[in-house]
Structure formats: C-alpha cells, structure tokens
C-alpha positions in Angstrom: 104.6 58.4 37.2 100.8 58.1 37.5 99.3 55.0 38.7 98.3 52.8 35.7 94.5 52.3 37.4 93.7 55.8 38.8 90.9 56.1 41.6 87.4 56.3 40.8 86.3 60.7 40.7 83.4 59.6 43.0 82.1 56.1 44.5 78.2 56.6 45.9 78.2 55.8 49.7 76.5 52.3 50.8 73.5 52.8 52.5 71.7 51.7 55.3 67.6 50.6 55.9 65.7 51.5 59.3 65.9 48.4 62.2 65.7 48.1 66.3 67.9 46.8 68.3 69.5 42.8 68.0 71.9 40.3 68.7 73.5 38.2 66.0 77.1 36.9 65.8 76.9 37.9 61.8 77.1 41.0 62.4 79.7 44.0 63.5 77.9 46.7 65.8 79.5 50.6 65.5 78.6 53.7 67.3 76.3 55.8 64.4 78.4 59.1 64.7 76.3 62.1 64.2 78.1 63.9 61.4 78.5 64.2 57.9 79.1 60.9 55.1 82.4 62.0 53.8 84.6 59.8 51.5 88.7 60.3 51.5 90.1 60.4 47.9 94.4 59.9 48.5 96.3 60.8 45.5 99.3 61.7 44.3 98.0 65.1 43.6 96.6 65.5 47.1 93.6 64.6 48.5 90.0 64.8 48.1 87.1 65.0 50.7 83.7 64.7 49.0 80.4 64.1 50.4 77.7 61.7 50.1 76.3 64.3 47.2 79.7 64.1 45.3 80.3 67.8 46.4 84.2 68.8 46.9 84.1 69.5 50.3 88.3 69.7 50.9 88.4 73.6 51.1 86.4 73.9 53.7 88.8 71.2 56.2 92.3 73.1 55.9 93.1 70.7 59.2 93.2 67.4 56.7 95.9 68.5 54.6 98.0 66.4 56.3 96.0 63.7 54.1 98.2 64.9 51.3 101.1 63.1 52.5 99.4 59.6 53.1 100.4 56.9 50.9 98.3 57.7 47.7 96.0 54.9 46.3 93.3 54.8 48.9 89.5 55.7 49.4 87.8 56.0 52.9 84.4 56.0 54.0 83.9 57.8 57.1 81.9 60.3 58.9 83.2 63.8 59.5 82.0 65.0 63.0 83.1 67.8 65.3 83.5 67.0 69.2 82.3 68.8 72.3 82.9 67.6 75.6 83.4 64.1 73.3 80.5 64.2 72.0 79.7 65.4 67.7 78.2 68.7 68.1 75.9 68.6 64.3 75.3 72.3 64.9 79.1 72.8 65.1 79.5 70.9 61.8 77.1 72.8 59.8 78.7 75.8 60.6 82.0 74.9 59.5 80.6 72.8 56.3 78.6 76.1 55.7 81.7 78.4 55.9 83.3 79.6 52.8 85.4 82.7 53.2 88.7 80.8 53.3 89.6 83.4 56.5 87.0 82.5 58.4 87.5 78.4 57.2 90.9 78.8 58.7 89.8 80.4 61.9 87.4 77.4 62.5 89.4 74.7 61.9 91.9 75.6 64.7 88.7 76.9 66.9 86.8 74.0 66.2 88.4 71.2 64.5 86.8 68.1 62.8 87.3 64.8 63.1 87.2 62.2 60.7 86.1 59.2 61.7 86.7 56.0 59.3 84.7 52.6 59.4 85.3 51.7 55.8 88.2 50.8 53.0 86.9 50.9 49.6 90.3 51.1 47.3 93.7 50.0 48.7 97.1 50.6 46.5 94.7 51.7 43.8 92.9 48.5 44.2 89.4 48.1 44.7 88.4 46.0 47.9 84.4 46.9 47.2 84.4 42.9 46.8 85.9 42.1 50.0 84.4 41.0 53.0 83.7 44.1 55.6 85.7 42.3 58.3 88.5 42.0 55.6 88.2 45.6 54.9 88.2 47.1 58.1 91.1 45.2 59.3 93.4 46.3 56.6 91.8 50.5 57.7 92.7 49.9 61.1 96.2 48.8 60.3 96.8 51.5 57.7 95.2 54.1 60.3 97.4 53.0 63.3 100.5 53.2 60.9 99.1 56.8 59.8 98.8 57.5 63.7 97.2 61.0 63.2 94.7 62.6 66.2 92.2 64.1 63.6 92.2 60.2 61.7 90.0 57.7 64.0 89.4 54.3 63.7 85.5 53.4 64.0 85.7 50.6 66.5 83.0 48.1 66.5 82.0 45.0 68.7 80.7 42.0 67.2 76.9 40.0 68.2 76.1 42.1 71.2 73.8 44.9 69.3 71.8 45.4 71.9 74.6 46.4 75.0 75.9 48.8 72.9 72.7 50.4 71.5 71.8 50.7 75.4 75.3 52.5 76.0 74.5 54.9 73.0 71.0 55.7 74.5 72.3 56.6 77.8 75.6 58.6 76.4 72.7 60.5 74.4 74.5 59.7 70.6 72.9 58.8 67.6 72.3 55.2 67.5 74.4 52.6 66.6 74.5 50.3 62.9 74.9 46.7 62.7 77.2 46.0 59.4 76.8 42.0 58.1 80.8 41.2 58.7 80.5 39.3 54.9 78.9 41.6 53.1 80.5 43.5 50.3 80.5 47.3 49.1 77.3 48.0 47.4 77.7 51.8 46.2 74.5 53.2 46.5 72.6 50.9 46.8 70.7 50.3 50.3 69.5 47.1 52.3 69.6 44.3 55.2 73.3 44.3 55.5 73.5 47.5 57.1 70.7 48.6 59.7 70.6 52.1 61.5 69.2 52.3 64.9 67.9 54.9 66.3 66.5 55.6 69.5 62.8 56.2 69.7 62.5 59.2 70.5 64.9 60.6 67.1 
C-alpha cells in the first residue's frame, strides 16, 4: 500500500556562502568532499539519485541498486565522489557521470566505483525533518547508515568548534576544504547563507 504522504519528486540542495577558516563551538566542521551534490530518493518503487540540477542521475550508478532495498521513506543529501588512493578523483567522476551507454556504465562501476558520502537527513519514514536541528538530523543518518552497514554508503563525520585544525589537516592532505554547518540550523532548500560556510584553500 502506498505511503499516505509520498516524498517530495525533488527538494533543492541547501547551499553554502564563501568564509576562512574559524573556531566556534556553534558550529559542526566536515571534510568538503570534492564530488558531485547528489540527493537519495528511497521508495517503495526503488530509488532515486538526482543531482543538485534535479537531473535523474540513477542509470548512470548501477553499484547503488542495493538502495532499492533500504527501508523506503527517506531522502539523503550527500556528495557522490570516486576515490583514488583515498582521495575523490573529480576527473574520475565526470567520466562516469558523463557515461551513457549502459555497457560502458556497467564496466565503470566495477572499474571505478562511487561512493556516496551522506552528511544530511532531510525526510525520515516519509517525514520531513527539514525543521530539525542539523545535530538532530545527522544523528538519526548516522544511526540509519550504521544499521544500513553498506561500503559504498559513508557517513560524513564532522568535529565540532575546532574549524581551524581540521581546515589545516585538509590543506596538507590536499582535499577540497572543509564547511562549518551551524549545529541549530534548519534545512533551507535552496536557499544559501551564514549557516553553512565553504572553505577553501587559497590557492582554489
């Protein structure tokens, strides 16, 4: 039987304004993965990966069908990234996000498989938690991902106050930056402000 409040066909990602490095107990510091803003539709019908555009994007990732069999009534915001060596490899990802001849898409995705890596819970048992407090919210994805327990499903881990250590360690390791989340703030599809900042090194 069909849920009686069906997910939302597309939620705009939150966005994030420009910032250097800081300290502040308010807010949660992550690791800014250099990938692709992809959000995780589960349904009963299967599952959705759509892109920051709204663009279907679940063809080209054969490796997630395992998402199919997830408890439906959930939406994820993540980032979809391919490792090297640990590292995302962009030029890696564009290749396989560019990829459409579904021989070739299964070819890559046992060559060079994606991760997906989730910081964000927007919808819950069909429920939206856009309202909830990002602390709230990313507690209730880390459980749900632990209990899913899959290798190509990672938990964005984050450490609270100390911006600045960790935007040192992401210089030196050579990634992307990192982004300081406000740990009260709600989902604001869309929309873009203070209470998430990207940092980037210099010389990006």
């Amino acid at each position: 039987m069909p849920p009686v409040h069906p997910l939302p066909r597309f939620i705009k990602p939150m966005l994030a304004t420009s910032g250097t490095a800081f300290d502040d107990d308010k807010f949660l510091f992550e690791i800014k993965w250099d990938g692709m803003r992809m959000l995780a539709f589960l349904e009963p019908a299967g599952h959705r990966l759509v892109n920051r555009h709204g663009i279907d994007a679940t063809a080209r990732y054969p490796e997630f069908d395992f998402l199919a069999e997830l408890d439906p009534g959930a939406i994820l915001d993540g980032e979809m990234v391919v490792l090297r060596g640990g590292k995302p490899d962009f030029a890696l990802l564009q290749s396989r996000d560019k990829t459409r001849s579904p021989l070739k898409i299964r070819t890559l995705s046992q060559a060079e498989p994606a991760t997906y890596i989730a910081f964000d819970l927007l919808y819950e048992n069909y429920v939206p938690l856009l309202d909830q407090p990002l602390l709230e919210r990313r507690q209730r994805l880390e459980c749900l991902v632990q209990r899913w327990g899959h290798p190509r499903l990672v938990f964005s881990h984050g450490i609270l106050g100390k911006g600045r250590a960790l935007f040192a360690a992401a210089c030196r390791q050579d990634l992307e930056g990192i982004v300081a989340k406000r740990i009260s703030s709600h989902y604001r599809p869309g929309r873009r402000g203070n209470d998430w900042i990207k940092i980037k090194p210099s010389r990006r």
